[in-house]
N, C-alpha and C positions, 0 to 999 in steps of 0.2 A: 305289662300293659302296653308299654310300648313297643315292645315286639310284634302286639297284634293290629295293632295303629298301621305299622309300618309295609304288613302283609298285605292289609285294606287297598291301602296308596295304593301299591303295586299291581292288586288283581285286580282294581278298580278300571284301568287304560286296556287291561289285557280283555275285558269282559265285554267294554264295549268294541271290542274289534271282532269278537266275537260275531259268527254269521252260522243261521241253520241254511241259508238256502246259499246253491251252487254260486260261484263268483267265480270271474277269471279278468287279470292282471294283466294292463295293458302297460308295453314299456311305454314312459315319459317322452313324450317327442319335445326334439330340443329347438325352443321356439322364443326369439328375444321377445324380451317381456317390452310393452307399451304402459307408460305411466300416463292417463291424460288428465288432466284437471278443467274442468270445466268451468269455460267464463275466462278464467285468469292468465293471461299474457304479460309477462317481464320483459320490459325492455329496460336495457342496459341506459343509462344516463350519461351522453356523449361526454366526454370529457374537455373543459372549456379551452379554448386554443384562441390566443389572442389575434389580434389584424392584421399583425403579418404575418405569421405563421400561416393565415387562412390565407393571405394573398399569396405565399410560397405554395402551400397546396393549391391553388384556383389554376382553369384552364383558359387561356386567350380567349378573347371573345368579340365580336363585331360589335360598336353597339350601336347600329340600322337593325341588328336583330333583338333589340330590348322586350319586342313581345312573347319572345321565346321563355324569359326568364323574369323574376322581379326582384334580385339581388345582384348587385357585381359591386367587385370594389378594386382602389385605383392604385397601380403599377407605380404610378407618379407624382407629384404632386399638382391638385389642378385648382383654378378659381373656380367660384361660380357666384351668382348673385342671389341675395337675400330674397327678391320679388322679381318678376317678368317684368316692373315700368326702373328699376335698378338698373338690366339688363343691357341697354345701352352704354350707359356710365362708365358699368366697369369694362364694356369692350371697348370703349374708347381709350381708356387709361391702358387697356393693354398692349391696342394699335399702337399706340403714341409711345408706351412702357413707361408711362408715368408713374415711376416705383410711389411719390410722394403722396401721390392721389392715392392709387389704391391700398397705398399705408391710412390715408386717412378712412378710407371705405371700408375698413377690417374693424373700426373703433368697436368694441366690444359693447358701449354702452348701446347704441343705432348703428350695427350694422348693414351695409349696405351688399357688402361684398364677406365671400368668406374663403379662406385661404384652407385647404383640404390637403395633407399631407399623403404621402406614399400610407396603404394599408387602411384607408377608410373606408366603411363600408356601405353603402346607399342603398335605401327600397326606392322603387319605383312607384310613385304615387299618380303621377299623371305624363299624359305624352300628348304632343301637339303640333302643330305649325302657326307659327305669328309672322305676319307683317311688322315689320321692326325697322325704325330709322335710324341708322348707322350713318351718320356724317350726310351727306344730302343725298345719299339714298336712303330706295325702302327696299327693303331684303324681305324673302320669304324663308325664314327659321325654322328649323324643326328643333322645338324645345323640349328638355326632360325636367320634368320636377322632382326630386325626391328629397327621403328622410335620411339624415343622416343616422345609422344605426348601430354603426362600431367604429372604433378611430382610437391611435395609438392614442395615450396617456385622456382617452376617453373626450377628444376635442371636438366640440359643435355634434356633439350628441344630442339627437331630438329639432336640431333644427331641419328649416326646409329650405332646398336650394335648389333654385333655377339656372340652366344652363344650356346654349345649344349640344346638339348631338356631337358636332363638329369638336370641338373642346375635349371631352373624352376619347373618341378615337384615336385606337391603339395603343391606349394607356388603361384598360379594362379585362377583368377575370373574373367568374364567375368558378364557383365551387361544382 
């Protein structure tokens, strides 16, 4: 019985190859195969690289050309101020380099002033020009506002800080 089981199987594959009308056999042209999937693209999940690692990856950059880009981050360590009416304060303390002031101006409960290490990272939120009174002049500023977005041991993350342009110049890289 299972001998005839077995012959079945076999002439079963042969029978359907079987053909009464004429056929002729084209060779396989050798042709790389395309898999496509439709709809669906992988993208690989960057792998995360801390603030300075990105600032050792980053390329110099002007920053008079802040509209070219809306991320760079700092070479150095630099100030900046808590608000634009701050803004005077801490450049005075820095004219003068009144270390004691602008120790007090960092006070973590009301800060005034924020102290931004080498490999912090800033969006650019706003850009502008103010009239600004600097000791008994009025200056005309060109200010950057941004967010702070990465920073070694994750410092002043989420705050916002105002700054003239002058102040980062030639302490900035962008990726």
């Amino acid at each position: 019985m299972k001998s005839i089981h077995l012959i079945a199987a076999l002439a079963l594959p042969l029978a359907a190859c079987g053909s009464t009308s004429k056929s002729s056999v084209q060779p396989a042209l050798n042709e790389p195969v395309v898999e496509v999937q439709a709809g669906f693209t992988e993208v690989a999940q960057p792998t995360p690289i801390g603030p300075l690692a990105r600032i050792d990856a980053g390329c110099d950059a002007d920053a008079r050309a802040l509209g070219l880009f809306r991320e760079f981050g700092l070479k150095g360590t630099c100030i900046a101020a808590a608000t634009v009416a701050d803004l005077p304060q801490v450049a005075s303390a820095l004219v003068s380099q009144d270390k004691a002031a602008l120790v007090s101006m960092c006070d973590p409960d009301a800060p005034q002033a924020f102290v931004m290490p080498r490999g912090t990272w800033l969006e650019v939120i706003a850009t502008g020009t103010e009239t600004m009174s600097f000791g008994d002049q009025y200056l005309e500023v060109e200010l950057l506002t941004c967010e702070v977005i990465d920073a070694p041991d994750d410092r002043h993350i989420g705050q916002t800080v105002t700054m003239p342009i002058g102040w980062i110049q030639g302490r900035i890289v962008v990726e």
